[in-house]
TIDODO-645962 format. One line per field, with one value per residue (C-alpha): residue in three letters; x, y, z. Coordinates in steps of 0.02 Angstrom, whole numbers. Layout:
residues N
code: ALA / ... .
c1: X / ... .
c2: Y / ... .
c3: Z / ... .
***
This chain:
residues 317
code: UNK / UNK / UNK / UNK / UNK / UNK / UNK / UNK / UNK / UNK / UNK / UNK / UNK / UNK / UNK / UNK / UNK / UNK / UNK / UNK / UNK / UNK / UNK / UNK / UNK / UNK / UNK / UNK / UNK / UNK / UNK / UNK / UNK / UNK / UNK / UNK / UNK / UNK / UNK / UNK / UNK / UNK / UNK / UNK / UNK / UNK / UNK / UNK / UNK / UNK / UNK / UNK / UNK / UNK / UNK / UNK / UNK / UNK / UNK / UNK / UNK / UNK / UNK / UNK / UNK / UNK / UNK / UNK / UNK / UNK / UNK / UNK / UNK / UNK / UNK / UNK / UNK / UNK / UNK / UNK / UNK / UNK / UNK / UNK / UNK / UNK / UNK / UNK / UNK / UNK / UNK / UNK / UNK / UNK / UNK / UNK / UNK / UNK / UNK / UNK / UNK / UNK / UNK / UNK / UNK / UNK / UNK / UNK / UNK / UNK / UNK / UNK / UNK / UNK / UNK / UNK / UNK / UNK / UNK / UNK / UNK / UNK / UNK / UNK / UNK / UNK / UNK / UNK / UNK / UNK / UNK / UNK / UNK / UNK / UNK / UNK / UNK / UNK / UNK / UNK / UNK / UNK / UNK / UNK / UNK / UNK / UNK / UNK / UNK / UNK / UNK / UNK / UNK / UNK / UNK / UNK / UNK / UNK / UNK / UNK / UNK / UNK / UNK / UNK / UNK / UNK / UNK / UNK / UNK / UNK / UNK / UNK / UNK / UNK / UNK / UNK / UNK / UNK / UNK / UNK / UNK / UNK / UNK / UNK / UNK / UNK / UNK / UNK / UNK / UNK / UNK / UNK / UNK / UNK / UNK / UNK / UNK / UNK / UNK / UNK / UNK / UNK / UNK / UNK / UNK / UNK / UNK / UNK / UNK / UNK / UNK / UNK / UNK / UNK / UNK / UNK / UNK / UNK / UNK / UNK / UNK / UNK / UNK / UNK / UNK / UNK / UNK / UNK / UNK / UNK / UNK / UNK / UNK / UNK / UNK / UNK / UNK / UNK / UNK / UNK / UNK / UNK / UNK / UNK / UNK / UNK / UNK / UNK / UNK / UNK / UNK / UNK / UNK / UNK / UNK / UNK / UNK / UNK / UNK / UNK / UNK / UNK / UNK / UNK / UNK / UNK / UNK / UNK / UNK / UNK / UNK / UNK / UNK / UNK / UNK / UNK / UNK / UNK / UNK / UNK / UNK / UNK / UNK / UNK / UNK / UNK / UNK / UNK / UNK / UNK / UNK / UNK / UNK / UNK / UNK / UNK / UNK / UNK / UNK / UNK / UNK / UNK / UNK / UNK / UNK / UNK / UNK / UNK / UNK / UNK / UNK / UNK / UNK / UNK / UNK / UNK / UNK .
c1: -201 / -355 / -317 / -205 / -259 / -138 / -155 / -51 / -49 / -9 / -47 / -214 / -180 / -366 / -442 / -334 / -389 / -569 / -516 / -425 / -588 / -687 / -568 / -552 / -733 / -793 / -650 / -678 / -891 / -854 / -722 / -566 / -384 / -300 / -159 / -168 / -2 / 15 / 111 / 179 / 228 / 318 / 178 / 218 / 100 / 75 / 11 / 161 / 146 / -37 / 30 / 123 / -10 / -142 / -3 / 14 / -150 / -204 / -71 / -144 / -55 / 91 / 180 / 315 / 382 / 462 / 584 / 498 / 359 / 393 / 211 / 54 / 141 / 305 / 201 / 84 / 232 / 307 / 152 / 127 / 316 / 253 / 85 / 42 / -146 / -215 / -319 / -242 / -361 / -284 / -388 / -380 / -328 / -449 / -594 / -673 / -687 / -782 / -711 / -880 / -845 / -704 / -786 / -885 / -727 / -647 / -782 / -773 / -586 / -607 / -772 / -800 / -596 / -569 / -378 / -411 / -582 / -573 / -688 / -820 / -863 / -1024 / -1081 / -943 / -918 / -759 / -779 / -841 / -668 / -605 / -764 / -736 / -560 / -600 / -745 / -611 / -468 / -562 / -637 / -448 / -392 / -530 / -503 / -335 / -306 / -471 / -502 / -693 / -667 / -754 / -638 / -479 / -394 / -510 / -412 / -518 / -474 / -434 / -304 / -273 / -89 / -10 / -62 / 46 / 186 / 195 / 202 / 309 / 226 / 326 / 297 / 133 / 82 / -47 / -187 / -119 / -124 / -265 / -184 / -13 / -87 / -169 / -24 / 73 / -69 / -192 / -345 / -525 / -522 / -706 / -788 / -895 / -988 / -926 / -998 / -879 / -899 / -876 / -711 / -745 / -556 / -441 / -402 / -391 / -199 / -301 / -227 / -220 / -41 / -108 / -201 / -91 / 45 / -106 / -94 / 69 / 103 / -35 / 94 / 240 / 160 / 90 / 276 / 354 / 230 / 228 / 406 / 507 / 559 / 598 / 612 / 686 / 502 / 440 / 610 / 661 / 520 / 448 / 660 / 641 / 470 / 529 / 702 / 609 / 493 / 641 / 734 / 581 / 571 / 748 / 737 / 613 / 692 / 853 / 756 / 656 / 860 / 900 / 740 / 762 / 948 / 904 / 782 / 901 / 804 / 888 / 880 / 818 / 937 / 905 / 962 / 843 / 692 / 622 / 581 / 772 / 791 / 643 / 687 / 883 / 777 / 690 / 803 / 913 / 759 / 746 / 923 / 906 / 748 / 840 / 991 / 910 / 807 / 957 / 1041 / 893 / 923 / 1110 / 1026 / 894 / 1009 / 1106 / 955 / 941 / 748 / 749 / 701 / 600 / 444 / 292 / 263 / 87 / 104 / 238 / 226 / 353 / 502 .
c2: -1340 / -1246 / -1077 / -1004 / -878 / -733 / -630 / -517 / -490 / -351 / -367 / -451 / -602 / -621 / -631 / -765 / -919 / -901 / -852 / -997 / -1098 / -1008 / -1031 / -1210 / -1219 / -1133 / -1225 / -1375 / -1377 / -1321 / -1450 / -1332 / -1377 / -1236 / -1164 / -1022 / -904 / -791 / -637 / -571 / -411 / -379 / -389 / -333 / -433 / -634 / -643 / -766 / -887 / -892 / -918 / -1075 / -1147 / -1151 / -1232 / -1359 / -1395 / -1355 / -1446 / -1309 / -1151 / -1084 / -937 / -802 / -693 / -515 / -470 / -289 / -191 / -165 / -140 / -225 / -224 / -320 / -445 / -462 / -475 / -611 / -706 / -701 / -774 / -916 / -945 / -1114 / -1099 / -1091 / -950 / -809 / -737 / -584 / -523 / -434 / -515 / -409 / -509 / -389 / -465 / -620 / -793 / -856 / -730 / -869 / -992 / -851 / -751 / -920 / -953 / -787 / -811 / -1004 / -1009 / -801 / -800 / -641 / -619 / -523 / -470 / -346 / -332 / -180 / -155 / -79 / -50 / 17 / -8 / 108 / 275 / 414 / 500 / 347 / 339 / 514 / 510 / 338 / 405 / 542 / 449 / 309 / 427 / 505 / 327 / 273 / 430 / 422 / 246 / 230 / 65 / 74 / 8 / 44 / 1 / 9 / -24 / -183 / -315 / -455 / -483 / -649 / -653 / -803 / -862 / -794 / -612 / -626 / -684 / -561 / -412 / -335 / -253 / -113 / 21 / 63 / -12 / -135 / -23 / -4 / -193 / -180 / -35 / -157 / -276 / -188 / -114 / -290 / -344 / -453 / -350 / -448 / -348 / -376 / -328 / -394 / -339 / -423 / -411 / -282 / -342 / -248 / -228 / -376 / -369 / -231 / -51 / -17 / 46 / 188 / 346 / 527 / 473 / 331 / 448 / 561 / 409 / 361 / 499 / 497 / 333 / 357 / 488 / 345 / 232 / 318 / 380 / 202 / 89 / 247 / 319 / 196 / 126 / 293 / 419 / 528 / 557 / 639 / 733 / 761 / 836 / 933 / 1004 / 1043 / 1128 / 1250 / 1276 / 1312 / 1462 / 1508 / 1554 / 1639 / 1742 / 1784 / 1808 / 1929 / 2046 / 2024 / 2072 / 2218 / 2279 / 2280 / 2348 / 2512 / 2517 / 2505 / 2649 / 2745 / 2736 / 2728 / 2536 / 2479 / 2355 / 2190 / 2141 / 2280 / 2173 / 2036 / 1938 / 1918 / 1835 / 1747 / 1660 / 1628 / 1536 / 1458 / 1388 / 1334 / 1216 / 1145 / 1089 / 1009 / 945 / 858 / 819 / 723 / 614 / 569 / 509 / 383 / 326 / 287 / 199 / 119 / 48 / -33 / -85 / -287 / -260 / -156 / -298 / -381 / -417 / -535 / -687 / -756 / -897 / -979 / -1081 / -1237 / -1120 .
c3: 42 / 34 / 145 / 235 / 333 / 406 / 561 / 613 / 796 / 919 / 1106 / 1064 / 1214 / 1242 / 1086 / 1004 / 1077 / 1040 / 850 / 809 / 879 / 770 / 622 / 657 / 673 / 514 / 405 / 466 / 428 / 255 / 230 / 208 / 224 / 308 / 387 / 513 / 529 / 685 / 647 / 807 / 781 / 941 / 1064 / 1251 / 1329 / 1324 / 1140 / 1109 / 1247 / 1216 / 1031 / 1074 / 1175 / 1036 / 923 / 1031 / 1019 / 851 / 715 / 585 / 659 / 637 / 700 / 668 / 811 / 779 / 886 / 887 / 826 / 644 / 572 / 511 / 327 / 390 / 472 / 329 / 201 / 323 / 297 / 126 / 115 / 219 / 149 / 52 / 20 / -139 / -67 / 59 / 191 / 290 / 449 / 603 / 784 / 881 / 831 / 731 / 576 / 577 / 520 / 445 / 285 / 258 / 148 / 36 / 6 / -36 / -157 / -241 / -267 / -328 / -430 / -461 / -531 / -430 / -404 / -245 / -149 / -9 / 135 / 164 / 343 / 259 / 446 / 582 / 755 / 769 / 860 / 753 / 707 / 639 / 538 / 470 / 427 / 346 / 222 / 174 / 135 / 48 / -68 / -105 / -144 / -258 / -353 / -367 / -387 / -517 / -410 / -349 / -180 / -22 / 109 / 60 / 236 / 294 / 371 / 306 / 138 / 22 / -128 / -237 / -179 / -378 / -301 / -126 / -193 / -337 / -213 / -103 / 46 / 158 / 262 / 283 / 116 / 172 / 146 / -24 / -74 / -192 / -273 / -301 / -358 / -508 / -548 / -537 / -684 / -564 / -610 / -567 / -406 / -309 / -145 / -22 / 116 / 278 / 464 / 558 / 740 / 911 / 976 / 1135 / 1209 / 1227 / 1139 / 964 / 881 / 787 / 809 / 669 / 657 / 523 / 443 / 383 / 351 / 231 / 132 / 121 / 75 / -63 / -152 / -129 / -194 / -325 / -393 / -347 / -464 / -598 / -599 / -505 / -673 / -798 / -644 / -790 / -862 / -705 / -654 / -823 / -896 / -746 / -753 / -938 / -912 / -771 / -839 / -1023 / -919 / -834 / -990 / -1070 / -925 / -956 / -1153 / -1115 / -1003 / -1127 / -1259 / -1180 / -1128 / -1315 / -1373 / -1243 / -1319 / -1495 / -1475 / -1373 / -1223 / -1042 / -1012 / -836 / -778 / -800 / -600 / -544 / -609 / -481 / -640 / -668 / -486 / -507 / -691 / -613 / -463 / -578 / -703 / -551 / -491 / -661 / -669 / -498 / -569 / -720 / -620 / -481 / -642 / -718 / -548 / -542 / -711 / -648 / -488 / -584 / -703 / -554 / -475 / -485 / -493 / -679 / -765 / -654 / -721 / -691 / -835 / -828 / -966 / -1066 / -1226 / -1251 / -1147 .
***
């Protein structure tokens, strides 16, 4: 099979039946084999019955039903599970982003030998905050993650089927799939500029809420794919850093005690110095520090995932 393509969907009755025509009708002219797999991710309205009916009439779509709303990552992960297409295409139910990018993104994957390309909605239709927020946390991500991407968060994005199934996706990690896969050693990452459409049915799910979940699933990510395995290096050596300035900080007032006594000087106490509370806190932090690293190490080395790692070729194994 040629594509599959995966949309998650949440309360988006009205828009579905005229996307699967246009999938149908765009695969179809460019002589695609496809699949289409309908995410429901708990929709309150009729999103599933209208589901059903287009399966019934289209043999090409399939469908997954959640019995609640558990995110646009569970539903894409639930996808990817499911997906047989050489190529993956992910994209939005609201009819925003436009099937006829299909066969160029498949082309790119197939011919180009990009492992993933993401979509750039170069030119918006979303309300100006959204716009804002976007610009701003796109630039945090590319500077952070060294990955020179537009649009992180666009919907319409195609993988080559290796990439999918070599990820896990949780949370709010989907905006973050670029970012995984990198780190998971699938590197030709491209873009292209795709045709953002107006919203034509219903309200968008956009709320501040996801922005600030952005940022803070950039920092989880971040420590997962670089500490996840050795959380000692982080814990341990930030805990050996502070506990080392702690105990200088201590030295010194020891030493300052000694030098007043050796001279014959009235020492100060040591406990009347906010240095001395401050180098106790301190050291106590750093312990914790070290303490917590080296309980990861025990969970790490009980995880079943330690030594789970991705093989690209074999040789006569």
């Amino acid at each position: 099979m040629d594509v599959s393509v995966i949309i998650p969907v949440y309360n988006e009755e009205e828009s579905l039946p005229e996307l699967e025509r246009w999938i149908t009708r765009v695969c179809t002219e460019n002589k695609l084999s496809y699949e289409i797999i309908f995410i429901d991710d708990g929709s309150s309205d009729s999103s599933w019955k209208v589901i059903k009916d287009i399966s019934l009439a289209c043999n090409a779509v399939r469908a997954i039903r959640f019995r609640r709303n558990y995110g646009k990552a569970a539903a894409l992960h639930s996808g990817f599970c499911e997906a047989q297409g050489d190529v993956v295409i992910t994209m939005d139910s609201d009819l925003q982003d436009s099937p006829d990018e299909i066969p160029e993104l498949v082309r790119m994957i197939t011919e180009d030998g990009y492992d993933l390309v993401s979509g750039w909605k170069k030119r918006r239709y979303d309300p100006f905050i959204k716009r804002c927020t976007s610009r701003i946390y796109n630039r945090t991500a590319r500077t952070f993650s060294g990955i020179m991407l537009h649009d992180f968060n666009c919907g319409l994005k195609a993988y080559r089927n290796e990439v999918v199934k070599s990820i896990e996706v949780y949370g709010e990690m989907h905006r973050y799939i670029p970012l995984l896969a990198s780190w998971a050693g699938f590197g030709r990452i491209g873009e292209k500029v795709v045709k953002h459409m107006p919203r034509k049915y219903g309200s968008s799910k956009y709320g501040l809420d996801r922005f600030i979940k952005g940022y803070l699933d950039l920092l989880t990510i971040g420590f997962i794919t670089r500490f996840g395995k050795s959380p000692m290096h982080l814990f341990g050596s930030l805990g050996t850093l502070m506990f080392f300035i702690g105990f200088v900080m201590a030295a010194y007032l020891g030493i300052r005690k000694l030098v007043f006594l050796h001279n014959h000087m009235k020492a100060p106490l040591v406990t009347d110095s906010p240095y001395f509370y401050i180098a106790l806190t301190v050291m106590i932090i750093g312990s914790m520090l070290f303490l917590t690293g080296f309980l990861g190490e025990l969970v790490n080395r009980n995880s079943p995932e330690r030594n789970k790692y991705l093989i690209k070729d074999k040789i006569n194994l």
